[in-house]
TORMARSE-731196 format. One line per 10 residues: number of its first residue (from 1); their letters; for each residue x, y, z of N, C-alpha, C, O. Coordinates in steps of 0.1 Angstrom, whole numbers. Layout:
<rs>
NUM	A	X:Y:Z:X:Y:Z:X:Y:Z:X:Y:Z  ...
</rs>
This chain:
<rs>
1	XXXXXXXXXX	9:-12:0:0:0:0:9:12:0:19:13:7  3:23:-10:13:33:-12:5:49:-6:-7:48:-3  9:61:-5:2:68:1:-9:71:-13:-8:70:-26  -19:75:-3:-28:78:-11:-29:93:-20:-26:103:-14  -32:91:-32:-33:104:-42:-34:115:-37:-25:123:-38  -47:120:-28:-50:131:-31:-47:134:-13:-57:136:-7  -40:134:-9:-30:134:6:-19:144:2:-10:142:-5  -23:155:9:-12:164:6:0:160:16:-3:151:23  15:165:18:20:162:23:19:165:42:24:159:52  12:175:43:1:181:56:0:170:58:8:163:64
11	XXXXXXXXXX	-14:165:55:-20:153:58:-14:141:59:-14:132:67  -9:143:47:0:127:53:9:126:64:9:116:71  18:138:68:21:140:76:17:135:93:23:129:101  3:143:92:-4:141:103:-10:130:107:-11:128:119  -16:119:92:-17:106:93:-8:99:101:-13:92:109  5:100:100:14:94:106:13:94:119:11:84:127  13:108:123:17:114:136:1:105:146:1:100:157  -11:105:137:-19:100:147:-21:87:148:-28:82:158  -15:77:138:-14:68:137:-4:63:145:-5:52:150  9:69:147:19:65:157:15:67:172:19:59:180
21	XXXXXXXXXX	6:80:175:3:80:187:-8:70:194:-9:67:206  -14:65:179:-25:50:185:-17:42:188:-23:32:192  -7:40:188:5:29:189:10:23:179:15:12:181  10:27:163:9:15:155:23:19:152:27:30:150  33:7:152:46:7:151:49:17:135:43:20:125  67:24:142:71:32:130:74:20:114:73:25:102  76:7:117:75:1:107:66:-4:99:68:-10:88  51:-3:105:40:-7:101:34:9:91:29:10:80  37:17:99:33:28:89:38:33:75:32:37:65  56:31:80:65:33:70:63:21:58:69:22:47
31	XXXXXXXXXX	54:11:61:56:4:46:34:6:38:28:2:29  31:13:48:20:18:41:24:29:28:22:30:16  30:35:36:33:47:31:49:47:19:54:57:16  52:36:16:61:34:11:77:40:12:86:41:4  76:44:25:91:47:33:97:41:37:96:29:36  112:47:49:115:41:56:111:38:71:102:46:74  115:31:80:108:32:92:117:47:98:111:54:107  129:50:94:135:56:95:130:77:99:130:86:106  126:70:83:122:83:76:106:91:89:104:101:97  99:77:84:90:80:98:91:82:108:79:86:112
41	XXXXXXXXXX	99:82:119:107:86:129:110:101:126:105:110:133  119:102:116:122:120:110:109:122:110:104:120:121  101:126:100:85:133:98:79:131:111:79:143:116  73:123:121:67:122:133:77:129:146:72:133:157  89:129:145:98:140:152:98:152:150:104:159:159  92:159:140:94:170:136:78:180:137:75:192:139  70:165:133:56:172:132:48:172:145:42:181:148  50:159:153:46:159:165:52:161:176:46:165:186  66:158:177:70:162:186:72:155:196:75:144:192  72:156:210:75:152:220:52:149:227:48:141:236
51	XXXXXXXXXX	43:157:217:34:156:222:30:142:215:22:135:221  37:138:202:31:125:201:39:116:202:40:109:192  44:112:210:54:105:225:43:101:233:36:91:234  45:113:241:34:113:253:20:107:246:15:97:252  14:110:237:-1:106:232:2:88:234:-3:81:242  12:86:225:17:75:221:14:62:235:10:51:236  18:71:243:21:65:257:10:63:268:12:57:278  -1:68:265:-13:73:268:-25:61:266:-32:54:272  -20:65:252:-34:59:241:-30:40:247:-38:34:253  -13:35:243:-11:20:249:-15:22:262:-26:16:265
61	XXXXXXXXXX	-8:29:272:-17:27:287:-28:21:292:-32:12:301  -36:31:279:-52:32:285:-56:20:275:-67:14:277  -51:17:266:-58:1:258:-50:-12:267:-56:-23:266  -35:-11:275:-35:-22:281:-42:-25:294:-44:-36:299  -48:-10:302:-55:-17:311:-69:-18:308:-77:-22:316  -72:-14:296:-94:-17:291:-89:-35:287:-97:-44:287  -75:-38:284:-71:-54:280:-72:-60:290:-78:-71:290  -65:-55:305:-62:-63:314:-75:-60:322:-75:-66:333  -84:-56:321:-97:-55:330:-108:-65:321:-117:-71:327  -106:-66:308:-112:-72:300:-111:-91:303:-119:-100:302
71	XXXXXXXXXX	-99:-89:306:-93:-103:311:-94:-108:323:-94:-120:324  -97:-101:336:-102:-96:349:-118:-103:348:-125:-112:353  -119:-94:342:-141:-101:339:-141:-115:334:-150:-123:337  -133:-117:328:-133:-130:316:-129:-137:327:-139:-144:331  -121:-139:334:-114:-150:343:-129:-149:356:-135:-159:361  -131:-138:358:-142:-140:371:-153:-147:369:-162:-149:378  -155:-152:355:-170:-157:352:-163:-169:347:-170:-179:347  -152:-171:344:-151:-186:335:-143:-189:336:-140:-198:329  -131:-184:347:-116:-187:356:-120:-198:360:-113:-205:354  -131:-208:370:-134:-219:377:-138:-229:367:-133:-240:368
81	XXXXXXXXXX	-146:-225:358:-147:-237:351:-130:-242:341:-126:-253:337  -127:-231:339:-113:-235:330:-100:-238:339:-89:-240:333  -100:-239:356:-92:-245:366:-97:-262:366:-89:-272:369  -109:-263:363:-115:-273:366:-110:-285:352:-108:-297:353  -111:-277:342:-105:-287:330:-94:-286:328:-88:-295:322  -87:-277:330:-70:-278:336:-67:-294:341:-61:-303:336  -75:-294:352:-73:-306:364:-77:-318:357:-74:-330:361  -84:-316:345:-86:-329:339:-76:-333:325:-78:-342:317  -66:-324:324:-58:-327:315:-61:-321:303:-55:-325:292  -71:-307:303:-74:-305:289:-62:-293:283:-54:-287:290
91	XXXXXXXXXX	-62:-292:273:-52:-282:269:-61:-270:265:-72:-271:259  -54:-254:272:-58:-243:268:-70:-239:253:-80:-232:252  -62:-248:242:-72:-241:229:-81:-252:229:-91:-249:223  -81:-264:234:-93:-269:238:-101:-268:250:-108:-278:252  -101:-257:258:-104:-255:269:-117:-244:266:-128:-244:271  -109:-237:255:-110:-225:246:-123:-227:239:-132:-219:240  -124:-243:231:-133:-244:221:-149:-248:232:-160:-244:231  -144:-257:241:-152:-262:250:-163:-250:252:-175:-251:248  -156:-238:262:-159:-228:262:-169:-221:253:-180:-216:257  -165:-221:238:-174:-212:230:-186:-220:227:-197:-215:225
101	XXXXXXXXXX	-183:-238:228:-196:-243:226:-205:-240:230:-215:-237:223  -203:-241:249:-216:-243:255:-217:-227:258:-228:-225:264  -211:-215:257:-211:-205:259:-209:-193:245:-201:-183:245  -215:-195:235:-215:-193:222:-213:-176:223:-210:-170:212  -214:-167:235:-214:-152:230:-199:-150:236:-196:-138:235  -189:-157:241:-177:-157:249:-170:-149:235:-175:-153:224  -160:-140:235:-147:-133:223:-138:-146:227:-132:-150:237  -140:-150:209:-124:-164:214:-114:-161:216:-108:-168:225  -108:-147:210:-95:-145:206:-91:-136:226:-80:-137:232  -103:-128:230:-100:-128:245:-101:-138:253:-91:-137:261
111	XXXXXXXXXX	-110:-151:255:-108:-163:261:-95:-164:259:-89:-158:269  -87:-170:249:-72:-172:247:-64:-165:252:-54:-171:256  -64:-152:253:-54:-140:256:-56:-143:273:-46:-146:280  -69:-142:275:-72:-141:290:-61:-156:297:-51:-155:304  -65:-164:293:-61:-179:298:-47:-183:294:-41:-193:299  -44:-177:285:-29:-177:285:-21:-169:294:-10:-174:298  -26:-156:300:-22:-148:307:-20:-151:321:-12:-147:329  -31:-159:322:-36:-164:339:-22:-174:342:-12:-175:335  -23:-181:356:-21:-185:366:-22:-206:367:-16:-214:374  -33:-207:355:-41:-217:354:-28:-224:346:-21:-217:339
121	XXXXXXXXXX	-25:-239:348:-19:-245:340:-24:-257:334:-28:-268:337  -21:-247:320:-27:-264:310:-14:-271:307:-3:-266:306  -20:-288:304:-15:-296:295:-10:-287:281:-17:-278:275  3:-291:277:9:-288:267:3:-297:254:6:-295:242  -3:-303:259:-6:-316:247:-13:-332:253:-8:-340:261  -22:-331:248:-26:-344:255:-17:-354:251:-23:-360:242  -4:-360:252:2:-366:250:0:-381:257:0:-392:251  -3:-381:270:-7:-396:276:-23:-401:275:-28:-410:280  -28:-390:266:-44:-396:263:-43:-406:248:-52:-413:244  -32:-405:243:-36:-407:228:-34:-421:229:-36:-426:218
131	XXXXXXXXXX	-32:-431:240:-30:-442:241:-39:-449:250:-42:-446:262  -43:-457:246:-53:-463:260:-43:-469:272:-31:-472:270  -51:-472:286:-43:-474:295:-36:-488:294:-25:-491:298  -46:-497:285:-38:-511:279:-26:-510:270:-17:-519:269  -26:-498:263:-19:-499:255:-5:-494:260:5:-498:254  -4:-484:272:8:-483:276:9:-492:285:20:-497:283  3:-497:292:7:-512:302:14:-521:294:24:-526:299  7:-524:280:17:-529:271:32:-531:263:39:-540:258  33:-515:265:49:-505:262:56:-515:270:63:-524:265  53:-512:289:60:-518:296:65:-540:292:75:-547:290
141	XXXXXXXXXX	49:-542:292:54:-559:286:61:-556:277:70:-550:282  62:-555:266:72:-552:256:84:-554:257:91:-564:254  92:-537:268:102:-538:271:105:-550:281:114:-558:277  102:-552:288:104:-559:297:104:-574:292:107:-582:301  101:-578:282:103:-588:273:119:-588:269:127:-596:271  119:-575:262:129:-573:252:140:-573:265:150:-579:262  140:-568:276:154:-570:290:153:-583:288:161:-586:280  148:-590:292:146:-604:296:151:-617:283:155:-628:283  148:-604:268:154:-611:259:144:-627:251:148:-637:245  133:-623:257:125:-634:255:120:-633:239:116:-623:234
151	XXXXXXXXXX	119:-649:231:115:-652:221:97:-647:217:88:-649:226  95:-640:204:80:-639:207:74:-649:205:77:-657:195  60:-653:213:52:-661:215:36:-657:211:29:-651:218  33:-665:194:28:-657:192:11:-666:193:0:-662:189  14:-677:200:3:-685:199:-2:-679:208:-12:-672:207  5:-682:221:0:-671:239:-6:-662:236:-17:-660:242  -1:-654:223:-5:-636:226:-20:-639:217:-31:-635:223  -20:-645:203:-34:-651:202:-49:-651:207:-61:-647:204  -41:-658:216:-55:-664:230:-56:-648:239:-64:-639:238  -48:-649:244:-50:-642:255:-49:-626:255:-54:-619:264
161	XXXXXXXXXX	-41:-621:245:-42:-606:243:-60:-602:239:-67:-611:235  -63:-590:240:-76:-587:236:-75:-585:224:-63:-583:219  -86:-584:215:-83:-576:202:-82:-561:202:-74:-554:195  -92:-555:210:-90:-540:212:-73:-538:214:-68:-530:207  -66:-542:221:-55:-540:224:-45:-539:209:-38:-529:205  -47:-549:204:-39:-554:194:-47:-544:182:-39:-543:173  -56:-539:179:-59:-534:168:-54:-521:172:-49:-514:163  -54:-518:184:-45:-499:190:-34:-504:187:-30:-496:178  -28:-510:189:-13:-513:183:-10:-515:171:0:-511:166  -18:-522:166:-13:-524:154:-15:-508:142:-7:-505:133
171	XXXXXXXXXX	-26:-501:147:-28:-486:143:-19:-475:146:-18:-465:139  -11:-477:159:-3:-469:164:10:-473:153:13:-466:142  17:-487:160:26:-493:150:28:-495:133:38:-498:127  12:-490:128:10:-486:116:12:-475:108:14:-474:96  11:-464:121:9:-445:118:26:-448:116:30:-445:104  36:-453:123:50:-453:125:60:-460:114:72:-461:113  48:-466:107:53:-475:95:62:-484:95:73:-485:89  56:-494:108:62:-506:111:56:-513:101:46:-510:96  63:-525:99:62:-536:94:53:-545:96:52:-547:108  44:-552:89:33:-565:94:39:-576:106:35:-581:117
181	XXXXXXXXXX	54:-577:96:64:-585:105:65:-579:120:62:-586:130  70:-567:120:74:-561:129:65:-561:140:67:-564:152  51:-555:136:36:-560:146:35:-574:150:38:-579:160  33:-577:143:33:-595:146:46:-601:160:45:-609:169  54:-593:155:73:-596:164:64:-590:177:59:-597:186  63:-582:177:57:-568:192:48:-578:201:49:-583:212  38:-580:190:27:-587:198:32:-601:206:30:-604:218  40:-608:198:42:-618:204:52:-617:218:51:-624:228  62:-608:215:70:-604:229:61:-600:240:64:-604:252  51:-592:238:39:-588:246:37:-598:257:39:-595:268
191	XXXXXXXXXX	33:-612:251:20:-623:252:39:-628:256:40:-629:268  45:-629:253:59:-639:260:61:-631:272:57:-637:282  66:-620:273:64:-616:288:53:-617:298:55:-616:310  42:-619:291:28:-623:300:29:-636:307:27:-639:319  35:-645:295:34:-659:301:41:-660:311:37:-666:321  55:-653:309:69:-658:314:63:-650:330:67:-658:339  59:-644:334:52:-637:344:48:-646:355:51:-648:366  36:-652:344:33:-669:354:37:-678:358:31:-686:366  47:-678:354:59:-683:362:71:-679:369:81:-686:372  69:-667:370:77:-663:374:75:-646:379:80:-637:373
201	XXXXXXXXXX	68:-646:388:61:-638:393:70:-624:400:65:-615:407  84:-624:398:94:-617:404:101:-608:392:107:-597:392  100:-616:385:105:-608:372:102:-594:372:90:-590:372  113:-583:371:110:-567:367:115:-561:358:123:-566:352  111:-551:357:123:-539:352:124:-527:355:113:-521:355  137:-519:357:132:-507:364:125:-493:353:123:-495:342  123:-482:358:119:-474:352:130:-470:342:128:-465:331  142:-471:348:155:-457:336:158:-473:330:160:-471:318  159:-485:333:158:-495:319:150:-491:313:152:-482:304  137:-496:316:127:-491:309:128:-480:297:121:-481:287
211	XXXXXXXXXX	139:-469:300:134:-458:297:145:-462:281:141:-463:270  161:-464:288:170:-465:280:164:-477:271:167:-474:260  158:-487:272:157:-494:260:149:-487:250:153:-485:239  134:-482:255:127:-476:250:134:-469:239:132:-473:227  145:-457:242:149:-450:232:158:-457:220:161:-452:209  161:-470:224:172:-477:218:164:-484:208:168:-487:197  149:-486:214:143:-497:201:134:-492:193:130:-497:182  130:-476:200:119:-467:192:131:-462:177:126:-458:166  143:-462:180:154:-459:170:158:-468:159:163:-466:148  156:-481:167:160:-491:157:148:-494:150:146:-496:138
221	XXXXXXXXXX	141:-495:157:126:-502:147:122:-490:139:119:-491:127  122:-480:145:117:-464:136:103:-467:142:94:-471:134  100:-464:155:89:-464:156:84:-447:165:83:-442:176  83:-442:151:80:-425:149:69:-423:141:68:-424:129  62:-420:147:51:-411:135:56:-404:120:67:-398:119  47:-405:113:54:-394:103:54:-380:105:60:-374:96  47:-372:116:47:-364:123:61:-359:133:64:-348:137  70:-371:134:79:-375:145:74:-375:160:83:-375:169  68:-375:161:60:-374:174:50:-384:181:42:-390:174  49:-386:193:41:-395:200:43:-409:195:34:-413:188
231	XXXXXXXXXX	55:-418:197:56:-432:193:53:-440:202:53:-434:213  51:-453:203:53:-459:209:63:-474:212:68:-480:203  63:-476:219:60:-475:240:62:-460:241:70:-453:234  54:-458:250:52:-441:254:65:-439:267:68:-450:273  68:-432:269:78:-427:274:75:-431:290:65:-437:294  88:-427:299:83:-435:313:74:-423:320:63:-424:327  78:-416:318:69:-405:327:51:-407:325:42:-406:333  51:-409:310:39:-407:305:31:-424:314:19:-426:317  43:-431:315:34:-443:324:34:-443:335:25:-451:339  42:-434:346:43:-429:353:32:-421:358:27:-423:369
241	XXXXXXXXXX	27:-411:348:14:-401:350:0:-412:351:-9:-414:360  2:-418:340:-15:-429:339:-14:-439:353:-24:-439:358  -5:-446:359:-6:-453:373:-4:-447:387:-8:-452:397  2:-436:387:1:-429:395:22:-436:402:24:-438:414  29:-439:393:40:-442:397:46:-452:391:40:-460:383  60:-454:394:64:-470:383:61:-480:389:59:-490:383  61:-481:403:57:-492:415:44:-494:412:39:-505:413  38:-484:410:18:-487:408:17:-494:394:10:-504:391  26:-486:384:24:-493:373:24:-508:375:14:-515:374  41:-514:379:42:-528:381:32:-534:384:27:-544:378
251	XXXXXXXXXX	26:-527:398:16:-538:406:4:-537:395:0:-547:389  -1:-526:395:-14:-527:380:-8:-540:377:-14:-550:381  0:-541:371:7:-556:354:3:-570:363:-1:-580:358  6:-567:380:15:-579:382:26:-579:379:21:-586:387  33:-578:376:48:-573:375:53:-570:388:48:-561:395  64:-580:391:72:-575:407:75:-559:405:76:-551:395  75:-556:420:80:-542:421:92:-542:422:99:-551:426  97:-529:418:114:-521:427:115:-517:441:109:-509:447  123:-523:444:122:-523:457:142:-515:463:147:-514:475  146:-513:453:165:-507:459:160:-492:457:152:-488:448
261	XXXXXXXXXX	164:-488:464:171:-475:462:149:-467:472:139:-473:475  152:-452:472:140:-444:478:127:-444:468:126:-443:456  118:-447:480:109:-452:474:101:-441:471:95:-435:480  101:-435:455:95:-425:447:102:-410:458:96:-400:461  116:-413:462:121:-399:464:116:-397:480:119:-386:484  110:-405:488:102:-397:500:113:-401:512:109:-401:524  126:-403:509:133:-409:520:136:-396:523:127:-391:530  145:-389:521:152:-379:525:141:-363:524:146:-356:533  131:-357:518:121:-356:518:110:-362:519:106:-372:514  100:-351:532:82:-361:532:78:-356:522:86:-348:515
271	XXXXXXXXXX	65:-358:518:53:-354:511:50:-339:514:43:-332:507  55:-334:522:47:-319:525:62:-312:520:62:-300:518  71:-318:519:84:-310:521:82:-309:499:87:-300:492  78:-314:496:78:-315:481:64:-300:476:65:-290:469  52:-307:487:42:-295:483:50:-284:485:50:-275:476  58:-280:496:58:-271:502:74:-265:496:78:-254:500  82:-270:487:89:-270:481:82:-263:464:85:-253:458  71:-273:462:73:-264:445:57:-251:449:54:-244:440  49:-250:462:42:-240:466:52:-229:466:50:-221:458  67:-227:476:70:-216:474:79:-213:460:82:-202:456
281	XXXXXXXXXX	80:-222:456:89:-216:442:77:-209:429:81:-200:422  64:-216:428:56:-210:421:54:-196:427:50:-186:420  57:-195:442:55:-180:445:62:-172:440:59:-163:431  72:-174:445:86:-171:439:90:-166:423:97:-156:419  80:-178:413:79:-168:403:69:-159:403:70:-150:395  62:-160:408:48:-152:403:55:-139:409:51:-128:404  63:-138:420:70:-122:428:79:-118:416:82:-107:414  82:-128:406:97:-123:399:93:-124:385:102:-126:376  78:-122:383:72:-123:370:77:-130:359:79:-125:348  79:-143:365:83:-153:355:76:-162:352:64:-161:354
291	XXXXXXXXXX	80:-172:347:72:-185:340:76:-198:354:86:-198:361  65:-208:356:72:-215:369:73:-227:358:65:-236:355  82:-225:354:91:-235:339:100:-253:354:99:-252:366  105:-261:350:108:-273:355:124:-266:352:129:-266:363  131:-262:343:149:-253:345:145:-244:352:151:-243:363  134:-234:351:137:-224:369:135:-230:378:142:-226:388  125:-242:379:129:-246:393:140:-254:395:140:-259:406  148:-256:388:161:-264:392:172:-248:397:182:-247:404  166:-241:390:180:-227:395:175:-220:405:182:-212:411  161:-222:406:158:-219:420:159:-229:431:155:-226:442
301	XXXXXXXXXX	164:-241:428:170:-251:441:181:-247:442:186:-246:453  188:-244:432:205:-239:440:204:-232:444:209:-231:456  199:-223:440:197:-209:451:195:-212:466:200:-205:475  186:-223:466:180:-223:478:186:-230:489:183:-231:501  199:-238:480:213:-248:483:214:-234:490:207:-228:498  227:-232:484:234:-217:488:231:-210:499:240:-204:506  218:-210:502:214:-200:510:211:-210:529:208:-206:540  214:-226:520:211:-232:533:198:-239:534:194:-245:544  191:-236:521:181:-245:525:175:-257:516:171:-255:505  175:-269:522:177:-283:509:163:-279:505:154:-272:510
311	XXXXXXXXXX	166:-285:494:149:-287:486:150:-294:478:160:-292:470  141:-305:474:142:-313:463:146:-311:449:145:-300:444  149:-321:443:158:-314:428:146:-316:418:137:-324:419  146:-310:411:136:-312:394:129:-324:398:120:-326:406  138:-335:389:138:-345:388:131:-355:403:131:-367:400  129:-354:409:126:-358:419:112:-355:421:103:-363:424  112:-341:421:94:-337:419:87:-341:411:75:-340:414  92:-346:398:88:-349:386:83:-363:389:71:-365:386  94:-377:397:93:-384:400:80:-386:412:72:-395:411  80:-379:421:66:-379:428:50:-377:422:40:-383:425
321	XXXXXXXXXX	52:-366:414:39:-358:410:37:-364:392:27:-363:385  48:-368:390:42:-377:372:50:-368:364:59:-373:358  46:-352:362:48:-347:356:51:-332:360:43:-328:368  64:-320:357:61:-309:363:46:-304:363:41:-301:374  41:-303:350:25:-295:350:20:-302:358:13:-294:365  18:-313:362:13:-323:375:16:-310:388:8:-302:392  29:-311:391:31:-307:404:30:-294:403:34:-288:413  27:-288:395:22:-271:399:12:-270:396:7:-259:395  6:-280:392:-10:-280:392:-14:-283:402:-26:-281:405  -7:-289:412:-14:-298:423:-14:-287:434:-22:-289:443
331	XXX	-5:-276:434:-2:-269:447:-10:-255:444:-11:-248:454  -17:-250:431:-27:-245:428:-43:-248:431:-50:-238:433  -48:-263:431:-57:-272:437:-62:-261:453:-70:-264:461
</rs>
């Protein structure tokens, strides 16, 4: 867009000047107008002055707080219901759409603004829904086949696997462009660790096996989406989040438990030392107007080293609560 014809240079002038004072950036004007942003800066320095500065400064003021009161109303009428599907795992722009359904006169694009701005923590992605609970229980038989090194058994898996199970897998393992072979190989390691179970009721594996094979075989088989994203066996956390732990998972399977080393972190920290650990660090950012991100809270544990006072590491909270968004969701509750 070029200036317009019959715009004297007065006028266009002044266009500038009031258009910069609405706030609209010197480079948004300068390419209306076929200038530089430069240039626009020179002409609105000369014509406005120091008054269209101040205007400038004014006009943003007074439209970020009609934004931040706008967001204020929006949160006081539909803040409770969107804490509430937070807690069920939903993600923000589906929080969003929920919202405009059953509430058809809601501004989407303020819903979004409002609920991004807030306090409220969503799911980044339903990432542990996309699997049924059989189907990551399965991840685990799998690997735990593949530790153990067991032959697949594919008469066992036959009988006794469900078909719902096996058609989720075979759909998942299909999106990833595994092989018929390759399905067929999975299932039967499945149904071989099931058996081998029955007899042998002690057999485990831990979660960081678990984890390290996982990456070793999702690599070798290519079991990636064409997306690259969400493969399976789902990751340990993600089986971690659906059982409520790796010990719960086990016992869910039958599968012996772990039993070396602290049990989910609570030796050296209690339960309250964890709430009461990621309660003051979310304070902490919200005083220091930051993000309560899983790396700030690790640089706010040394800090808190330093200063003399232990507090559990990342990793460790992560290990209690499933997931960071878990544990700063939980101390918001």
């Amino acid at each position: 867009m070029t200036t317009t014809p019959e715009l004297s240079r007065d006028q266009r002038d002044a266009a500038m000047v009031e258009r910069y004072s609405d706030g609209e950036t010197l480079e948004a004007i300068g390419q209306s107008f076929g200038i530089t942003r430069e240039r626009v800066r020179q002409i609105i320095a000369k014509v406005g002055g120091t008054n269209a500065e101040e205007s400038r400064k004014n006009r943003i003021a007074a439209r970020e707080a009609a934004t931040a009161a706008a967001h204020e109303a929006f949160l006081a009428e539909y803040g409770d219901l969107a804490r509430q599907m937070a807690k069920r795992g939903v993600t923000r722009p589906d929080a969003v759409l929920k919202l405009q359904a059953l509430y058809p006169a809601i501004d989407v694009d303020l819903a979004e603004e409002a609920l991004r701005e807030s306090s409220i923590v969503f799911d980044k992605s339903q990432i542990d829904d996309i699997f049924s609970k059989e189907a990551v229980a399965a991840g685990v038989w799998y690997l735990l086949g593949a530790e153990l090194r067991l032959a697949p058994d594919p008469a066992w898996a036959v009988v006794n696997l469900d078909l719902s199970l096996m058609s989720e897998l075979r759909a998942a393992l299909g999106s990833a462009e595994a092989t018929v072979d390759d399905v067929a190989t999975i299932l039967g390691v499945i149904g071989a660790a099931q058996k081998h179970l029955t007899g042998n009721p002690s057999a485990s594996i831990t979660g960081k096996r678990y984890q390290e094979l996982r990456e070793e075989l999702v690599v070798a088989l290519g079991l990636v989406s064409r997306q690259g994203a969400f493969p399976w066996p789902p990751t340990r956390q993600t089986v971690m989040k659906r059982f409520g732990g790796w010990n719960e998972a086990l016992e869910a399977m039958g599968v012996g438990t772990i039993t070396q080393g602290r049990p989910k972190g609570l030796l050296k920290f209690t339960r309250e030392d964890y709430d009461d650990a990621v309660s003051d660090f979310c304070f902490f950012a919200s005083a220091a107007e930051t993000n309560a991100t899983y790396a700030a809270y690790d640089e706010w544990v040394k800090q808190e080293v330093a200063a003399g006072r232990s507090r559990p590491s990342g990793a460790s909270v992560r290990n209690i609560y499933g997931t960071w968004t878990d544990a700063v969701r939980s101390v918001q509750e």
